[in-house]
C-alpha positions as a Markdown table, in Angstrom:
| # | Residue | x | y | z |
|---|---|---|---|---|
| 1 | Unk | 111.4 | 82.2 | 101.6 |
| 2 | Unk | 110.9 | 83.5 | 98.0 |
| 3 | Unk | 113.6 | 85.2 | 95.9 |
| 4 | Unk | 113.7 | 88.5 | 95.5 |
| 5 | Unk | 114.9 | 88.9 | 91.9 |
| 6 | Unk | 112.5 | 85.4 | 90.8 |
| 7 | Unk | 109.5 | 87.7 | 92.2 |
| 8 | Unk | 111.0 | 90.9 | 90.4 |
| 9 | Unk | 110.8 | 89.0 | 87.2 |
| 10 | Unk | 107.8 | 87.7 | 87.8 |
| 11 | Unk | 105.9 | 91.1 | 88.6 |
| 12 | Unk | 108.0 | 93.1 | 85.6 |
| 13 | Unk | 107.0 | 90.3 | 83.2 |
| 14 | Unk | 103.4 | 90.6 | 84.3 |
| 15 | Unk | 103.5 | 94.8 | 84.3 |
| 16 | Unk | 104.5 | 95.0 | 80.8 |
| 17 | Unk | 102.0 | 92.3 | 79.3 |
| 18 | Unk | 99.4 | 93.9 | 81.3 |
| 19 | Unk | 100.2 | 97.4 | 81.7 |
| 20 | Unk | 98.8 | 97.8 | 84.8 |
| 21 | Unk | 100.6 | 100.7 | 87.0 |
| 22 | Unk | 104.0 | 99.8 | 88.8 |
| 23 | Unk | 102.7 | 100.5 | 92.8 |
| 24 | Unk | 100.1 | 98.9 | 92.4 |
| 25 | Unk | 101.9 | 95.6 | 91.0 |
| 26 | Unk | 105.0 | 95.9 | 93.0 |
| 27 | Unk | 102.7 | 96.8 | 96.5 |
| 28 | Unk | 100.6 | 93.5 | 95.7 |
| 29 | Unk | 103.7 | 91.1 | 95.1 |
| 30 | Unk | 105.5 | 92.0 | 98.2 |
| 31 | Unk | 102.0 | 92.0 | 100.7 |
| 32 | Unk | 101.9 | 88.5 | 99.1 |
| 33 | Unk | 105.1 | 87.2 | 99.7 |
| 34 | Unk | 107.3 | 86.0 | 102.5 |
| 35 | Unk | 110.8 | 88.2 | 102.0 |
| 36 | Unk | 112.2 | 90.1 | 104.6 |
| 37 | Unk | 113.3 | 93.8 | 104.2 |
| 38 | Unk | 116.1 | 93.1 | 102.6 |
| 39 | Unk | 115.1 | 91.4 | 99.9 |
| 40 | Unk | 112.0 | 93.6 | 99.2 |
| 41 | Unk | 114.3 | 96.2 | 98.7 |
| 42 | Unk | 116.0 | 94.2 | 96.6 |
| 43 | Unk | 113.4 | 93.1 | 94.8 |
| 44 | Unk | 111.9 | 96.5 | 94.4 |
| 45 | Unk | 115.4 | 98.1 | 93.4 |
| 46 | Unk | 114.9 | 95.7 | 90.4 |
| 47 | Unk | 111.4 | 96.0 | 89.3 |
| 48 | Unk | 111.7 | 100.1 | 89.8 |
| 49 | Unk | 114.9 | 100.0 | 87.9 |
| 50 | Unk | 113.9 | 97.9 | 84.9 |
| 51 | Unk | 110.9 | 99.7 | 84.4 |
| 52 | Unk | 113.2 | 103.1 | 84.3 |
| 53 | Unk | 116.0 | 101.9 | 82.1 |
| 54 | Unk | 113.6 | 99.8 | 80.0 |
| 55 | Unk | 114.6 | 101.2 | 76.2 |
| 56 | Unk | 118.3 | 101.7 | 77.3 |
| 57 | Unk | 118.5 | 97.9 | 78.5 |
| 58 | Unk | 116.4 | 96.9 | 75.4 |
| 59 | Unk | 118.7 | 98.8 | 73.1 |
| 60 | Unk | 122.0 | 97.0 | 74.6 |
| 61 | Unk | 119.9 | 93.6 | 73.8 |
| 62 | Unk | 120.0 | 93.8 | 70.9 |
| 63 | Unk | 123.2 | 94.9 | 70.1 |
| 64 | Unk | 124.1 | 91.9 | 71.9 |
| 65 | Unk | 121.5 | 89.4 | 70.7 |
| 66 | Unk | 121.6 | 87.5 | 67.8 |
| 67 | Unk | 118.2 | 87.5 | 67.5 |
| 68 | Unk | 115.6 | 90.2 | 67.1 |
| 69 | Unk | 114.6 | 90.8 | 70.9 |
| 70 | Unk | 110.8 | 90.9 | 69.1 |
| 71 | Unk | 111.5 | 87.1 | 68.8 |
| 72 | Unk | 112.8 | 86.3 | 72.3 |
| 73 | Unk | 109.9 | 84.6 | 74.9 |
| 74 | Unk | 108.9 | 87.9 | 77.1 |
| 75 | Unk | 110.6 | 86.6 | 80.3 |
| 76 | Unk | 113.8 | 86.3 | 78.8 |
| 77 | Unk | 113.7 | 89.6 | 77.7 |
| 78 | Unk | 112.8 | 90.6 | 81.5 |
| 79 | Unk | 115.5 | 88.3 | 82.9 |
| 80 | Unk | 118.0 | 90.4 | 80.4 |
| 81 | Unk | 116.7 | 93.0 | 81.8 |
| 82 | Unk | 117.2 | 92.5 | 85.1 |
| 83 | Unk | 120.5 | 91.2 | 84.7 |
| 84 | Unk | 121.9 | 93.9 | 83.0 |
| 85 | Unk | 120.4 | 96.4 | 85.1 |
| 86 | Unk | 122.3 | 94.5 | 88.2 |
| 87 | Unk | 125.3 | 94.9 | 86.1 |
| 88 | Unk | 125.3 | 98.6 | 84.8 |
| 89 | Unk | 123.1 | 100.4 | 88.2 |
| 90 | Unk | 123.7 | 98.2 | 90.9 |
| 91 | Unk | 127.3 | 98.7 | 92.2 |
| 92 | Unk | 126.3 | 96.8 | 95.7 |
| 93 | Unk | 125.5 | 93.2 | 93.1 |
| 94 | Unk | 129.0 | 91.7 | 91.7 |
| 95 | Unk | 128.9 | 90.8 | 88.1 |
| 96 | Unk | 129.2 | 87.1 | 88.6 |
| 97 | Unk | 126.4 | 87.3 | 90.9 |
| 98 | Unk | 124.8 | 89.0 | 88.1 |
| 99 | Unk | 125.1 | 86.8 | 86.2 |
| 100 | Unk | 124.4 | 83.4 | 87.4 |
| 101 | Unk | 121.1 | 84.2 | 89.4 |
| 102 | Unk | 120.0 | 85.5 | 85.6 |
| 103 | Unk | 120.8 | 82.2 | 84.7 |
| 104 | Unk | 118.8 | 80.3 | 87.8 |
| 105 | Unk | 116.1 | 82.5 | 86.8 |
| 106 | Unk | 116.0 | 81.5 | 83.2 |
| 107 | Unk | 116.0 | 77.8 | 84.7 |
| 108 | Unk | 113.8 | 78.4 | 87.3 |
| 109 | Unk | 110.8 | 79.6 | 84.8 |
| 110 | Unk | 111.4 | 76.6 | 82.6 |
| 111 | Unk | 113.6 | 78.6 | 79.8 |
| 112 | Unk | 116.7 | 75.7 | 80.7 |
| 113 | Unk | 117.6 | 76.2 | 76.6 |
| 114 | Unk | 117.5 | 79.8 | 77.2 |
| 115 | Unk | 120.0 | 79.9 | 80.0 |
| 116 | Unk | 123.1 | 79.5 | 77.9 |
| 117 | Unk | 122.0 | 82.4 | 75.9 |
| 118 | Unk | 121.2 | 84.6 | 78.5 |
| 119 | Unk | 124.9 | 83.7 | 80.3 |
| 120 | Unk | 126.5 | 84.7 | 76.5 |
| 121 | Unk | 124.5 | 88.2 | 76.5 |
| 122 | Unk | 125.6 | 89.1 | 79.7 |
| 123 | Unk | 129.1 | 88.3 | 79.5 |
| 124 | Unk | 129.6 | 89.8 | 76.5 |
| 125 | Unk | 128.2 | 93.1 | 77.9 |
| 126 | Unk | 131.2 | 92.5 | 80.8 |
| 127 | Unk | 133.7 | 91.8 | 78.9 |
| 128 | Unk | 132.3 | 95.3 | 76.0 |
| 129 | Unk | 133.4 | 96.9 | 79.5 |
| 130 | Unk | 129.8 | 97.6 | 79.6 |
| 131 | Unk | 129.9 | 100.1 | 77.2 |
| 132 | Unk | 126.7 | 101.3 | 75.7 |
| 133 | Unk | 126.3 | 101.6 | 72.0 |
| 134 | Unk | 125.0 | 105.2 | 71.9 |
| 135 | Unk | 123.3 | 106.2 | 68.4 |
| 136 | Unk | 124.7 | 109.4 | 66.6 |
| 137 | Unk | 121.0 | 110.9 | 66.0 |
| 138 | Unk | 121.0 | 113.5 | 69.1 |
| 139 | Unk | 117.2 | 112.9 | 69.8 |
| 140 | Unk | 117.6 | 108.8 | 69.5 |
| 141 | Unk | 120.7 | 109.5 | 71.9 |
| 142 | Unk | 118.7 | 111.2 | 74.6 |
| 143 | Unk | 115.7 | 108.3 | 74.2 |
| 144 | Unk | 118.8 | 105.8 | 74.8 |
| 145 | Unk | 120.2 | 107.7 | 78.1 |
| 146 | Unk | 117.3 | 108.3 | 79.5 |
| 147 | Unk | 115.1 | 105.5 | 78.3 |
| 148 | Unk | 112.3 | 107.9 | 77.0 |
| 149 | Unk | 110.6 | 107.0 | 73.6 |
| 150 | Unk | 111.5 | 110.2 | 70.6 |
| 151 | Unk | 108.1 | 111.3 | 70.8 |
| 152 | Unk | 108.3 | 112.4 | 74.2 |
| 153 | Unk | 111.8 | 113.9 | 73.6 |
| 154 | Unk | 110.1 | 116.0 | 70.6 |
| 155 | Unk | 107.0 | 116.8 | 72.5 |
| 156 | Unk | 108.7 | 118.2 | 75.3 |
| 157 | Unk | 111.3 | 120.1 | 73.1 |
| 158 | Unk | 108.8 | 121.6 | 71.1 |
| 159 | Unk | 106.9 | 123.0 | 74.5 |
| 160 | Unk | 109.8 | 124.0 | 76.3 |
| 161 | Unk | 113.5 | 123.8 | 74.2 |
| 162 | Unk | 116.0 | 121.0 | 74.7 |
| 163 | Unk | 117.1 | 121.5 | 78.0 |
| 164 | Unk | 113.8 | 122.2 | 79.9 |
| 165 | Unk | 112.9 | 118.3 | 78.2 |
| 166 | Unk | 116.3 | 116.8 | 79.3 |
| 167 | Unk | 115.8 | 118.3 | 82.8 |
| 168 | Unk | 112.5 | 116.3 | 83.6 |
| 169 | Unk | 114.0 | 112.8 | 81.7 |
| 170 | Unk | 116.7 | 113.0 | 83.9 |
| 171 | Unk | 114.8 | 113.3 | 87.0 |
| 172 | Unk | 112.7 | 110.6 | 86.4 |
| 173 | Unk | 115.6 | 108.4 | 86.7 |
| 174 | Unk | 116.2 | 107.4 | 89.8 |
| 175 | Unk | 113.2 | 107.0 | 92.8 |
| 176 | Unk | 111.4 | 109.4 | 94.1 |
| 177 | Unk | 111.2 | 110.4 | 97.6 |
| 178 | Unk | 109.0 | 110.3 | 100.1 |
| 179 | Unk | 106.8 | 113.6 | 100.9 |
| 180 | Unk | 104.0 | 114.2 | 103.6 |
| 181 | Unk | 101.8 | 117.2 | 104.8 |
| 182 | Unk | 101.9 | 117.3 | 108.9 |
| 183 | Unk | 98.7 | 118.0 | 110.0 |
| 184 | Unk | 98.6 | 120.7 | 112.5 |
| 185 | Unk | 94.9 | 120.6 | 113.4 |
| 186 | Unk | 96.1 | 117.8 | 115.5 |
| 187 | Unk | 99.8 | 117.4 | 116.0 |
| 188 | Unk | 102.7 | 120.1 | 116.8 |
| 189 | Unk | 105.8 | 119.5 | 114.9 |
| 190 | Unk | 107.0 | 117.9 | 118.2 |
| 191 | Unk | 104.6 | 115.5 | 118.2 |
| 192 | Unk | 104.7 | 114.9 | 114.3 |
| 193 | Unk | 108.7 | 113.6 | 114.6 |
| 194 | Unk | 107.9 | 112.1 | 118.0 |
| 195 | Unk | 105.7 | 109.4 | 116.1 |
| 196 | Unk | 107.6 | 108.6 | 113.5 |
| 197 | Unk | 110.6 | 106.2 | 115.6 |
| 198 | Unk | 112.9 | 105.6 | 113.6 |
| 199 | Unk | 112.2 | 107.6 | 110.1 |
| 200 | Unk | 114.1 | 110.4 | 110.0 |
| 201 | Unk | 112.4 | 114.0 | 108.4 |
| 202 | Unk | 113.3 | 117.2 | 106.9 |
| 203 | Unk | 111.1 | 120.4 | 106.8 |
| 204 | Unk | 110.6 | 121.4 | 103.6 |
| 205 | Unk | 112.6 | 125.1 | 103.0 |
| 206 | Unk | 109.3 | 126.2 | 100.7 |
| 207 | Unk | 106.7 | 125.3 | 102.9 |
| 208 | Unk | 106.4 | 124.5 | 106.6 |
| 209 | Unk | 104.1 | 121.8 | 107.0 |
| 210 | Unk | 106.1 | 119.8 | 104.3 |
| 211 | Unk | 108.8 | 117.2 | 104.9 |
| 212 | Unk | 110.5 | 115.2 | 103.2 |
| 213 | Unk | 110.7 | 111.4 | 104.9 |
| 214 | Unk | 113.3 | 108.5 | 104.5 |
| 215 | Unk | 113.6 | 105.4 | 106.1 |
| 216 | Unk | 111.3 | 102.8 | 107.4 |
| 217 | Unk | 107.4 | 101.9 | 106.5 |
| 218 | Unk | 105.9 | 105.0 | 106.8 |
| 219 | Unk | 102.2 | 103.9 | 106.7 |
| 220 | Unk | 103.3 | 101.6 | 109.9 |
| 221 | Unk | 104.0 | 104.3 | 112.2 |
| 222 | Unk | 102.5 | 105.8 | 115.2 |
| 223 | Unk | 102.0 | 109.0 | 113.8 |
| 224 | Unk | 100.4 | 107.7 | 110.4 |
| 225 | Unk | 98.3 | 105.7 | 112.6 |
| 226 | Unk | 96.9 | 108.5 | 114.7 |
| 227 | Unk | 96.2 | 111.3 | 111.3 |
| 228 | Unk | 99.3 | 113.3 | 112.1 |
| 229 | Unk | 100.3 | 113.5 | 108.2 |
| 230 | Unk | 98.9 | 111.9 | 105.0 |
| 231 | Unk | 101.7 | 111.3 | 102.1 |
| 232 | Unk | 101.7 | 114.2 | 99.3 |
| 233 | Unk | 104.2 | 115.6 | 97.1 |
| 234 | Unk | 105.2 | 119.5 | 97.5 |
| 235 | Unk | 103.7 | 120.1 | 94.0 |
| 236 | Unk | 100.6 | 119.0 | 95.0 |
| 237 | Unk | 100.5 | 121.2 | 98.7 |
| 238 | Unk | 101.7 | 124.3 | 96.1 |
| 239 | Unk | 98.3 | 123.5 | 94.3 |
| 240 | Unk | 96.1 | 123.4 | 97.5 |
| 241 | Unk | 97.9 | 127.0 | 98.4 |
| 242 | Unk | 96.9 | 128.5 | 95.2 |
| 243 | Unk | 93.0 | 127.6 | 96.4 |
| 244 | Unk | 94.2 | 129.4 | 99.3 |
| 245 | Unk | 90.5 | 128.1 | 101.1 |
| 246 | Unk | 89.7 | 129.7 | 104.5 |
| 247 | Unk | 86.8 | 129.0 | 107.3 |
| 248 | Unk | 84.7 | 130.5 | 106.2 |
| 249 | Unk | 84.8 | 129.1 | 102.3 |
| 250 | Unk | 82.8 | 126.7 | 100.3 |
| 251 | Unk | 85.2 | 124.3 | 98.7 |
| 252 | Unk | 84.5 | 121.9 | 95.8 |
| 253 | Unk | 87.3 | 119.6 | 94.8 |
| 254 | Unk | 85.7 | 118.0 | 91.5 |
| 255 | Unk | 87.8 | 114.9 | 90.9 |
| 256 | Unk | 89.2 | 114.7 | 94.6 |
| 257 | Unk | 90.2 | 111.0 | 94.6 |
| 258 | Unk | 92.7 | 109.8 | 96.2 |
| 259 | Unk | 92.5 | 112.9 | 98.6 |
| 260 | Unk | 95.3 | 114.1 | 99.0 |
| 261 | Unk | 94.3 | 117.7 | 97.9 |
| 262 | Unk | 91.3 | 117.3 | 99.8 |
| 263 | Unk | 92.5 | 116.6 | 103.0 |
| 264 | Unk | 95.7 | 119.3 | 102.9 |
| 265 | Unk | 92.9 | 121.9 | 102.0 |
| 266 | Unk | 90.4 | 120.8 | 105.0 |
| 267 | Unk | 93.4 | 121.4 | 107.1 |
| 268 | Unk | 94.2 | 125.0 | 106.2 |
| 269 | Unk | 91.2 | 125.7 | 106.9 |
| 270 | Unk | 91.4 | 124.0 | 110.2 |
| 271 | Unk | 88.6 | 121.6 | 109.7 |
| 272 | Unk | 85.8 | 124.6 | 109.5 |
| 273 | Unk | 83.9 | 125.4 | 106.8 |
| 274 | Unk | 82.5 | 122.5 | 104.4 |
| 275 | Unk | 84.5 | 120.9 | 101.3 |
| 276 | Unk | 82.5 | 118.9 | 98.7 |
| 277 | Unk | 84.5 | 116.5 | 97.4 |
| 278 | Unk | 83.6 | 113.9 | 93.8 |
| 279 | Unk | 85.0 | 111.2 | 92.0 |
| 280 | Unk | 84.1 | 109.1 | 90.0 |
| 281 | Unk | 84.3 | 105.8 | 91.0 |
| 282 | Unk | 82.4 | 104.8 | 94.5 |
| 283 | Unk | 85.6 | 102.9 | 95.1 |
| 284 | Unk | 87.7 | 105.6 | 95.0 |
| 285 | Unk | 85.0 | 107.7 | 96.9 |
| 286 | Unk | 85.8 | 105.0 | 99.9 |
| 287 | Unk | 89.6 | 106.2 | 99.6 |
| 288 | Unk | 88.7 | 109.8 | 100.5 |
| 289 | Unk | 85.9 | 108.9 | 103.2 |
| 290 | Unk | 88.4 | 107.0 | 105.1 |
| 291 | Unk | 91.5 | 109.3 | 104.9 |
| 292 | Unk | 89.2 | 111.9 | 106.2 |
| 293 | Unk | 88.5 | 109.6 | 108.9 |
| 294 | Unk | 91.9 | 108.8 | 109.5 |
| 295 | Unk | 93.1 | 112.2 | 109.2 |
| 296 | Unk | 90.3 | 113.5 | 111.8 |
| 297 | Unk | 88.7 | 116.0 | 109.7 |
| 298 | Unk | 85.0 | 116.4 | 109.9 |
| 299 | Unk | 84.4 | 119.1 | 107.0 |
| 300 | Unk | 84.9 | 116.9 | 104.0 |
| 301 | Unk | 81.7 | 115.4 | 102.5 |
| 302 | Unk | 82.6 | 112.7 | 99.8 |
| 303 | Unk | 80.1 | 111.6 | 97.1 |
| 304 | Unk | 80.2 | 109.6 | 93.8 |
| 305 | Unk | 79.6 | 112.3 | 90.8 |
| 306 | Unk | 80.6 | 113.1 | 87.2 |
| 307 | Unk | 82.6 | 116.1 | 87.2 |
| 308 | Unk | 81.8 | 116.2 | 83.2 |
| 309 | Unk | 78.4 | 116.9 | 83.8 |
| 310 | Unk | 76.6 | 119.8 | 85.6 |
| 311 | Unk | 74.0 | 118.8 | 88.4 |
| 312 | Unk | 71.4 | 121.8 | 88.8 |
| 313 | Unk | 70.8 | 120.5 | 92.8 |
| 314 | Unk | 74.6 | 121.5 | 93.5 |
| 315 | Unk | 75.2 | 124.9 | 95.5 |
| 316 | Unk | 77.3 | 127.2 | 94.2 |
| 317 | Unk | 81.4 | 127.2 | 95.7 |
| 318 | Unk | 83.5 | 130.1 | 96.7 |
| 319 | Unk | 86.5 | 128.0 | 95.7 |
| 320 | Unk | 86.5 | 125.2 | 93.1 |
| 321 | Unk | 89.9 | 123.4 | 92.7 |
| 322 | Unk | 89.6 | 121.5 | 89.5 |
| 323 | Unk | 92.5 | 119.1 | 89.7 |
| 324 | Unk | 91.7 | 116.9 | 86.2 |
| 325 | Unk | 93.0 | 113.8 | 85.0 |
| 326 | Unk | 95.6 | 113.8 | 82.6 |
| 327 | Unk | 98.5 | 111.9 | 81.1 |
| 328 | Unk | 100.8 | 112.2 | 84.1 |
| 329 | Unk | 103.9 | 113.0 | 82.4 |
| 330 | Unk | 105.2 | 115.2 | 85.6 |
| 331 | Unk | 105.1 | 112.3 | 87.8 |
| 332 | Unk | 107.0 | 110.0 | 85.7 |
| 333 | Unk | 109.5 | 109.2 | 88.5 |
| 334 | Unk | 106.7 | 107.7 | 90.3 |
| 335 | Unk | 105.3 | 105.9 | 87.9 |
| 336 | Unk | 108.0 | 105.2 | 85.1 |
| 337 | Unk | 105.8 | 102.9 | 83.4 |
| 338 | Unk | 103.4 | 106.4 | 81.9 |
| 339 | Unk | 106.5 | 107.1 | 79.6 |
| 340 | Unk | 106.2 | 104.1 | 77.3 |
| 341 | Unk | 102.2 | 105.0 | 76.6 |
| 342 | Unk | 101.1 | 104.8 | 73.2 |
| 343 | Unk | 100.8 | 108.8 | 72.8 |
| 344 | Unk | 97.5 | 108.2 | 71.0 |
| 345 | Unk | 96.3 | 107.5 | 74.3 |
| 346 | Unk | 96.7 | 111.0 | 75.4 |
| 347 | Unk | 94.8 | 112.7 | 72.3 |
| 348 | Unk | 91.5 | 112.7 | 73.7 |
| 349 | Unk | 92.7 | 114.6 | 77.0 |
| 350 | Unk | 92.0 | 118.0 | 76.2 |
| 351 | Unk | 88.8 | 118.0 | 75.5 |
| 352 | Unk | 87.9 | 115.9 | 78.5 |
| 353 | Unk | 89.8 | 118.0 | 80.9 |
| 354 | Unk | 88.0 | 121.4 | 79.1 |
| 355 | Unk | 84.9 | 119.7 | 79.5 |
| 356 | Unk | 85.5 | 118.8 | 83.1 |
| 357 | Unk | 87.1 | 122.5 | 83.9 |
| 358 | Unk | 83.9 | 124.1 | 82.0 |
| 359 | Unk | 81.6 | 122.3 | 84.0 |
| 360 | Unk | 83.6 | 123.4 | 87.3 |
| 361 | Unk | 82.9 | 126.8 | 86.6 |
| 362 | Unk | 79.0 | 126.5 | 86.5 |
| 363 | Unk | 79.2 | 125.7 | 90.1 |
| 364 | Unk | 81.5 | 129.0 | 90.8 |
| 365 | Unk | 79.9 | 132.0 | 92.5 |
| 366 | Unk | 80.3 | 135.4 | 91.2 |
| 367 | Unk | 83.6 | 136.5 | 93.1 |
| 368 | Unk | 84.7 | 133.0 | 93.1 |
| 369 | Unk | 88.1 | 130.9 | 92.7 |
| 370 | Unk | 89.3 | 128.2 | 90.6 |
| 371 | Unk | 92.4 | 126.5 | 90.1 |
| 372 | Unk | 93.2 | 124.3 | 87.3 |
| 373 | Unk | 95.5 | 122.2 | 87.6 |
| 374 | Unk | 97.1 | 119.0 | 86.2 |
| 375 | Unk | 100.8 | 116.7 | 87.3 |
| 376 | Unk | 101.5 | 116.7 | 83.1 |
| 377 | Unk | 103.4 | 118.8 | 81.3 |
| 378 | Unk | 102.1 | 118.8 | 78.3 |
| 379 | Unk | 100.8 | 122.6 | 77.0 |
| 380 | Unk | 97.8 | 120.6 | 75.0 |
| 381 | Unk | 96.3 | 120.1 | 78.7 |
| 382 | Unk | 97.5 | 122.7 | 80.4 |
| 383 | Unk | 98.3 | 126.3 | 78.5 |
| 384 | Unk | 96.1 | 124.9 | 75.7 |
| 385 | Unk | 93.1 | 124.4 | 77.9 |
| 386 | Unk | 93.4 | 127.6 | 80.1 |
| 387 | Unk | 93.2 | 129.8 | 77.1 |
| 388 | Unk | 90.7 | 128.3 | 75.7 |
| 389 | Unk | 88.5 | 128.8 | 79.0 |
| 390 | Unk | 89.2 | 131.6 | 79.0 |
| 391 | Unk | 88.0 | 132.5 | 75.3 |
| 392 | Unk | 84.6 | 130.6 | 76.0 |
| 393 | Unk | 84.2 | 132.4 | 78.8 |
| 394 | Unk | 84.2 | 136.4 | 79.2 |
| 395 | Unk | 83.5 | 136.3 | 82.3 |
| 396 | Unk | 86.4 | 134.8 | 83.3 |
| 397 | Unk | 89.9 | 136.6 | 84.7 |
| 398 | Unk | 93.4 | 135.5 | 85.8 |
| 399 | Unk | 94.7 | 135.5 | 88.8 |
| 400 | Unk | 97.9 | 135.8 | 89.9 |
| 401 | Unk | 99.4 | 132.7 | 91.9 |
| 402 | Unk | 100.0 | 133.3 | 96.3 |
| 403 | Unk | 103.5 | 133.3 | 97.2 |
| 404 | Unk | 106.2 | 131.2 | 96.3 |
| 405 | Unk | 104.8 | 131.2 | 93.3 |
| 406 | Unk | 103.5 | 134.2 | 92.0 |
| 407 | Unk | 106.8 | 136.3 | 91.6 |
| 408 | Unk | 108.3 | 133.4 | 89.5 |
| 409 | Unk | 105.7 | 132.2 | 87.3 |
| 410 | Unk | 102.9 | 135.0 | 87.5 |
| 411 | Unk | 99.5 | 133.3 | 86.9 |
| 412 | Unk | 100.0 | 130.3 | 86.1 |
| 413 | Unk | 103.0 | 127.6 | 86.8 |
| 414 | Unk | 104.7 | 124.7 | 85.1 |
| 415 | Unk | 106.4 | 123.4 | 87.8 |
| 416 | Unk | 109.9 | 121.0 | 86.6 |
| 417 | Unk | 111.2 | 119.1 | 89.1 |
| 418 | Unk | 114.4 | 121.8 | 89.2 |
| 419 | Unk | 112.3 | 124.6 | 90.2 |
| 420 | Unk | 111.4 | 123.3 | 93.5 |
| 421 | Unk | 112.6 | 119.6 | 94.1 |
| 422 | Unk | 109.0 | 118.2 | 93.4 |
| 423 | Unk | 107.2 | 116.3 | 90.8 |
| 424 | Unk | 106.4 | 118.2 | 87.4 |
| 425 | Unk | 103.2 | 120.2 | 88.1 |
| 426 | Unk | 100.8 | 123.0 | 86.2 |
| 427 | Unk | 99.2 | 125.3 | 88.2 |
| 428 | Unk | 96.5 | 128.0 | 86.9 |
| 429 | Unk | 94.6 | 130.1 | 88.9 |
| 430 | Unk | 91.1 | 131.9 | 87.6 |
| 431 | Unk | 88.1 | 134.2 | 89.2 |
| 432 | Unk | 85.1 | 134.5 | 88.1 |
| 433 | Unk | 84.0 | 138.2 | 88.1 |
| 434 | Unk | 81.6 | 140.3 | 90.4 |
């Protein structure tokens, strides 16, 4: 059997040369290995971890290192890493244990002339009482405690004050729950909890069809098996409510892949009516054909398209949801790797996503509906965008949001994860007039 913290290393060493995304990396190492339950839990408690506490573990480096951690061979820093994470999160790993399977690992990788360095970091940090040098610079303070680089701290300051920032940095510490959509064109709540053996479930107080799972492989039980849910955060079901789609609509979901919205909005409108949903990529087109198929709804029709540019053969909708891509920053507990992005690669999002959002209102029928919609909270794509929309386009009127959210955030909503226990979410809500 493999070893859960060599394969941590192994997959954190290869995420942050590569920068690929962290499910995708950690879901790949564990189908390919031999480890039980345990030790993927194990192993993912690691690799999760790390990738969270990355500056903060960095920064007690090197204080501790004699040498710049710049110069140290990659997987040294990541068996560091992990190490000191064991030490400092993990009350369940003892500190000698800790520390000697760093050691093995160092070994084990072929960094023997390492090993005596990394057992000397590591016990220094136990005997500091595994204290944490904490810089007197508020702003380079908060990037140390919640492992966030300053130019996210400022960013998020600047849109929202201090506290609003601190609140979403210290929810992405930490993982992020499981949440599903029960589909009730299908399945009673009876039914729903029936399948699920032995993964327990919580309704959601907000809406009814949303519960919050723990426990077990969720994509291995009888109810996943037979459509009676598909996995989406509450945010995300808030946004399909605010498209509010009936029977009797014409839906367009313009960059639909993975589905998720897709499928949640073919339910309520309990598989009637017709929803045209795009992507992209042909690949990711597959991913909605056969959740649909999974999920046993019949009114979704999935195509490859680019929602930047306007096809004249297209009808026009009665409800356009216009969810567009973006940096992400709201779902940084799900993927903690976003946060250490070069923020240059976010500059040419705006004008992408008003682009895309234009173009969605081409295909919107006098009368018509169209949420905007992002998981960032960044005002430059959300706020930013909305009001310039609206300035291009005098035809063009707010709406205010469906319940919950309308009496709290009016017509639009930047959702932090405090508001409602979900991932960090933007919500606006147009109509094109008569």
């Amino acid at each position: 059997m493999q070893d859960a913290r060599y394969l941590a290393a192994r997959l954190l060493d290869k995420t942050f040369s590569s920068g690929s995304y962290s499910n995708i990396q950690l879901g790949s190492g564990l189908d390919n290995s031999d480890l039980d339950e345990r030790n993927k839990r194990l192993c993912s408690a690691i690799y999760y971890g790390v990738i969270e506490r990355k500056l903060t573990l960095d920064h007690i480096i090197s204080s501790l290192s004699s040498r710049k951690i710049e110069k140290l061979d990659s997987i040294i820093v990541t068996i560091l890493r992990c190490g000191l994470y064991q030490l400092l999160y993990m009350e369940s790993v003892p500190d000698n244990a800790a520390v000697n399977e760093s050691v093995s690992l160092a070994k084990r990788f072929g960094k023997g002339s390492a090993s005596g360095m990394v057992n000397a970091v590591l016990r220094s940090f136990i005997r500091s009482g595994k204290t944490i040098p904490m810089p007197e610079e508020p702003v380079k303070a908060m990037s140390i405690k919640y492992s966030a680089p300053v130019w996210l701290i400022e960013s998020l300051s600047a849109d929202y004050g201090a506290d609003r920032a601190q609140e979403l940095l210290s929810d992405a510490i930490g993982q992020a729950g499981t949440t599903v959509r029960r589909n009730d064109t299908i399945c009673s709540e009876e039914q729903f909890l029936a399948s699920l053996g032995d993964i327990s479930a919580e309704r959601s107080e907000i809406l009814p069809l949303c519960y919050h799972l723990s426990g077990g492989d969720i994509t291995s039980s009888e109810g996943f098996e037979k459509g009676y849910f598909h996995v989406q955060d509450l945010a995300s079901q808030l946004c399909c409510l605010a498209v509010s789609p009936s029977e009797n609509d014409e839906v367009l979901d313009i960059c639909a892949a993975p589905g998720g919205k897709t499928f949640t909005m073919a339910e309520m409108m309990n598989g009637k009516g017709s929803i045209s949903a795009f992507d992209l990529h042909e690949k990711r087109v597959r991913l909605i054909i056969n959740g649909a198929k999974r999920l046993h709804l019949e009114n979704i029709t999935a195509s490859q398209g680019d929602a930047s540019k306007f096809d004249p053969d297209m009808p026009q909708f009665t409800k356009v949801l216009c969810d567009v891509p973006c940096s992400g920053l709201g779902a940084v507990r799900r993927k903690p790797e976003i946060k250490y992005k070069n923020p240059a690669d976010f500059d040419a999002l705006p004008e992408i996503q008003y682009n895309i959002a234009q173009n969605a209102l081409r295909y919107l029928a006098p009368g018509g509906e169209m949420v905007y919609s992002t998981c960032t909270l960044r005002r430059k794509e959300n706020d930013e965008v909305v009001d310039r929309l609206l300035k291009a386009n005098p035809d063009i009127e707010e709406l205010p949001l469906p319940e919950p959210l309308g009496s709290r955030f009016g017509c639009r909503a930047s959702i932090f994860p405090g508001d409602m226990g979900s991932d960090g979410f933007f919500i606006a809500k147009l109509r094109k007039k008569n």
